[in-house]
C-alpha positions in Angstrom: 89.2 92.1 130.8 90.5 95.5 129.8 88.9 97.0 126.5 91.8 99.6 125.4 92.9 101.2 122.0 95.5 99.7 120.2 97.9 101.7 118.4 99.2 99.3 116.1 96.6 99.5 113.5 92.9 101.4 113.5 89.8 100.2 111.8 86.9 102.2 110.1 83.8 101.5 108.6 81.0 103.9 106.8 78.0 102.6 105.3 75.1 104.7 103.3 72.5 104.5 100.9 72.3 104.7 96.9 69.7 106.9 97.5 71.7 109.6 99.6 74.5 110.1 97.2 71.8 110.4 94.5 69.7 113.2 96.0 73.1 114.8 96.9 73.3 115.1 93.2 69.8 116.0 92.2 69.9 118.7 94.4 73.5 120.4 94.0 74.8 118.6 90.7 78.0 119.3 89.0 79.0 121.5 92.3 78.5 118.2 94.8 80.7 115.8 92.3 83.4 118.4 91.6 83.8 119.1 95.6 83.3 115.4 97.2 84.9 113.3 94.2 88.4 113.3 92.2 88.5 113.2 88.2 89.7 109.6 88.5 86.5 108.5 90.9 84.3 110.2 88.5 85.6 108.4 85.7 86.0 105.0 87.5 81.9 105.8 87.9 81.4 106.0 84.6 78.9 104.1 82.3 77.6 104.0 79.2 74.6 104.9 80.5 76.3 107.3 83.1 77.3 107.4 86.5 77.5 104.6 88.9 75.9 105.6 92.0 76.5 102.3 93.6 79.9 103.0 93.2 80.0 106.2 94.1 78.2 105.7 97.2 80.9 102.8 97.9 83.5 105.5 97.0 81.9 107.9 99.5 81.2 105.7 102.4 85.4 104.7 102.2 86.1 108.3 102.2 83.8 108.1 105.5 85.9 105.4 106.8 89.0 106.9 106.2 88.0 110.3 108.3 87.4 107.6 111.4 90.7 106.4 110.9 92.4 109.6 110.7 90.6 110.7 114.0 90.7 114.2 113.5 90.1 116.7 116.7 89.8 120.2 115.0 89.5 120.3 111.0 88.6 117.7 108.4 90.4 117.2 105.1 89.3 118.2 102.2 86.6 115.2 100.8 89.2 115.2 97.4 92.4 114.7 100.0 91.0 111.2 100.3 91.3 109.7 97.0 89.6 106.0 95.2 91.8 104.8 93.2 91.0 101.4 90.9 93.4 98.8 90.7 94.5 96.5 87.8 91.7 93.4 88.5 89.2 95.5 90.0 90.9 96.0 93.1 90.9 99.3 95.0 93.1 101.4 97.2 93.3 104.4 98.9 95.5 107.6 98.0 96.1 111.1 100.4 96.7 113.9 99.7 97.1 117.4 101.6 96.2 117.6 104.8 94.5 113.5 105.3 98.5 112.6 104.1 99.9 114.9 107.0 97.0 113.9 109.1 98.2 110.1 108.2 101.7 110.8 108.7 101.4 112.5 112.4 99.0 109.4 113.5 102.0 107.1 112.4 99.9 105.2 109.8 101.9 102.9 107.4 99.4 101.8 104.9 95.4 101.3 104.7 93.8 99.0 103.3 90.1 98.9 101.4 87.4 96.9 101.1 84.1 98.5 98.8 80.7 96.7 98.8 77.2 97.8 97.5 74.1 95.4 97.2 70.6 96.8 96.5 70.2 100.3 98.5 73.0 100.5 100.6 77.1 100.6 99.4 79.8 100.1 102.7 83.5 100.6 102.7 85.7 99.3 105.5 89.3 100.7 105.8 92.3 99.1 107.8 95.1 101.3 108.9 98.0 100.0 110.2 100.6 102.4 112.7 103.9 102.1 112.4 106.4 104.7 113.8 104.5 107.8 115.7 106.3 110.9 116.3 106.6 112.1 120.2 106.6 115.4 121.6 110.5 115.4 121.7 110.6 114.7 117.7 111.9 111.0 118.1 109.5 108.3 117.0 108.1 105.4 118.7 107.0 102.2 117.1 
């Protein structure tokens, strides 16, 4: 048997701790949140008592996952390109912006879809991308 890429559809998958995303904040605050998380994560995160790190953690490790779908060779997107977003029901998806849309777009990707989890210590995202129509060298596209 063979073992080759497929380029109908790409799979990553990022998991962390609580703990890292919450020394990440001791040690750089408002600066860390502002630069890795969008206004909507941070309120999604949100408590009574304050911020989630379980979920931000979740939130980080899909951003993760999404940067091993994109696959990029040279530079990353910006951590914010790569958006949470919370769904009616509790449900969440992901959102581009910038250059993780254009990076989306050039790879061909049609749609992602997310899956969050945190239990204890660690938090785990796993994203599905599925590749439609790629553009070629000669501008047509291939699907």
């Amino acid at each position: 048997m063979t073992i080759t890429d497929t380029d109908d559809y790409r799979v990553g998958l990022d998991m962390t701790t609580v703990a890292q995303i919450s020394e990440a904040m001791a040690e750089h605050g408002d600066r860390y949140l502002e630069r890795i998380f969008t206004p909507g994560e941070l309120a999604a995160c949100s408590t009574d008592r304050g911020l989630a790190m379980e979920s931000l953690a979740a939130r980080w490790a899909a951003k993760e996952a999404v940067i091993k779908v994109l696959r990029p060779t040279e530079q990353r997107p910006e951590w914010r390109s790569i958006e949470v977003r919370q769904l009616e029901g509790g449900a969440c998806a992901i959102a581009l912006s910038g250059m993780a849309e254009t990076m989306a777009a050039d790879a061909g990707i049609t749609g992602m879809s997310l899956s969050l989890t945190h239990e204890g210590p660690y938090a785990a995202a796993i994203v599905l991308a599925v590749c439609g129509n790629r553009p070629t060298s000669n501008g047509e596209t291939n699907a």
